[in-house]
N, C-alpha and C positions, 0 to 999 in steps of 0.2 A: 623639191619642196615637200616637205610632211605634211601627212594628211592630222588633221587639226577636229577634234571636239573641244567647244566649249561647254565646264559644265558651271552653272550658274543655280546660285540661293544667295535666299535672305540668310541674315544671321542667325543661330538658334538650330530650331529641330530641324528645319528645311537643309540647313548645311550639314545637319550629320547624315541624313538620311541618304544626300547625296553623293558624300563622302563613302561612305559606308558601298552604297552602290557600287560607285567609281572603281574602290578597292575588289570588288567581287568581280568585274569583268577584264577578261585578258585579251587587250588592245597592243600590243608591243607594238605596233605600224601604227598605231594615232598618238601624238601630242596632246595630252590632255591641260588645257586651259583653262583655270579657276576663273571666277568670279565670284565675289563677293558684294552683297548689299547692305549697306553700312548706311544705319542712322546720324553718325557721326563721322566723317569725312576723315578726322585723324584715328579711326578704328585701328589699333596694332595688335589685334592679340596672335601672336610668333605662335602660342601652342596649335589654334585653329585655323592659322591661315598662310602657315610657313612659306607653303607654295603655291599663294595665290598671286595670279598675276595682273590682277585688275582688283580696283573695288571700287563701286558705283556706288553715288545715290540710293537709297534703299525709299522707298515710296508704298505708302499703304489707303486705303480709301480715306483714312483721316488725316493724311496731307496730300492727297493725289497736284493737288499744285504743285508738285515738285515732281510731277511726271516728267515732263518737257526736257527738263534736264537729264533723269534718268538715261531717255530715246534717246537724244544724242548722245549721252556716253556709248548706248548699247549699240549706235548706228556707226558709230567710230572705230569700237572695237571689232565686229564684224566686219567691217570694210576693212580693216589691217591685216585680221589672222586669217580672214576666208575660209571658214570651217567647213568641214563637209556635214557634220551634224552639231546641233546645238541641243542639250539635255539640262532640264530646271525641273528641280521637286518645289519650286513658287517662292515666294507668294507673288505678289505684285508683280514686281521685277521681272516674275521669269513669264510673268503673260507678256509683259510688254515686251520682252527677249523673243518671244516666240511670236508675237507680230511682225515684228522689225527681221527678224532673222528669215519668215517667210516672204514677207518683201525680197529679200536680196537672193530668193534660191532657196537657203539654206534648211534641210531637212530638222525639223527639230521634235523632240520628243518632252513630253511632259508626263511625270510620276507625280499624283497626288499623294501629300499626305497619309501618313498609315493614322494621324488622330482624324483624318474625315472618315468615319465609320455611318453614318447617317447616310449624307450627302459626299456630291465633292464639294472641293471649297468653290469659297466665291469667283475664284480666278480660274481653279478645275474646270469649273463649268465651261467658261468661254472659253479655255486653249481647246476643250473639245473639240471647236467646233474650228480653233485654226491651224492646231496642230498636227503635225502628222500622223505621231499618233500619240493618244492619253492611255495611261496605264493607271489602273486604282488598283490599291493595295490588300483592298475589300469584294469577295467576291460576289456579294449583292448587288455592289453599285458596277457591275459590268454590263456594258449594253452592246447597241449598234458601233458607236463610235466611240466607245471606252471598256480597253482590252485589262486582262485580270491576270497575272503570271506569278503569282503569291507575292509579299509582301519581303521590304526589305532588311527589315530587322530581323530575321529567323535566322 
């Protein structure tokens, strides 16, 4: 059995950023598994998500009623691929990923945002505190429990 990350975003900058990551490190021994968060259920864009093997519910504070759905998607597909790590650049999705993924074991890391330059975001905040570990892109906003390893777009 292959050892398995899941790496999970919203659609937009969170997925390139991810991407972009993704491509920068040399896993040959992991399965890397997409996810994608899709406002729209029949989402197909082939340029950005050729090789996505999931796509969830996308959920933000202005519909969070469609959390519920979300977790179960996110609780299903962990329960199938059994990752050894789970990695989300956010929004929503990838707190609730890195809830649910802690639940089941699963080591999971969270990268804010390179536009949180302030703060983290609103969901930065909280994976802080359940993720394994949080990386900012910014090396102001580095603390106790949010590590700073330069930024992904450089």
């Amino acid at each position: 059995m292959s050892k398995v990350i899941l790496a999970l975003a919203s659609v937009g900058g969170h997925n390139v950023q991810l991407r972009k990551l993704i491509s920068n490190l040399n896993l040959p021994e992991y399965e890397i598994i997409y996810i994608n968060a899709s406002p729209d259920a029949s989402f197909d864009d082939k340029k950005n998500i050729s090789d996505c093997s999931y796509i969830i519910q996308d959920v933000s504070r202005d519909n969070v009623y469609l959390s519920l759905k979300t977790i179960f998607q996110i609780f299903k597909i962990i329960n199938h691929t059994k990752p050894s790590f789970l990695i989300t650049t956010g929004a929503l999705p990838g707190l609730i990923s890195v809830l649910v993924g802690r639940a089941f074991g699963v080591n999971t890391i969270w990268v804010d945002s390179i536009a949180n330059s302030k703060k983290l975001s609103f969901s930065g905040k909280y994976a802080s505190y359940f993720s394994n570990i949080t990386i900012t892109q910014w090396p102001e906003l580095a603390s106790d429990n949010v590590q700073y390893h330069g930024n992904i777009l450089e």
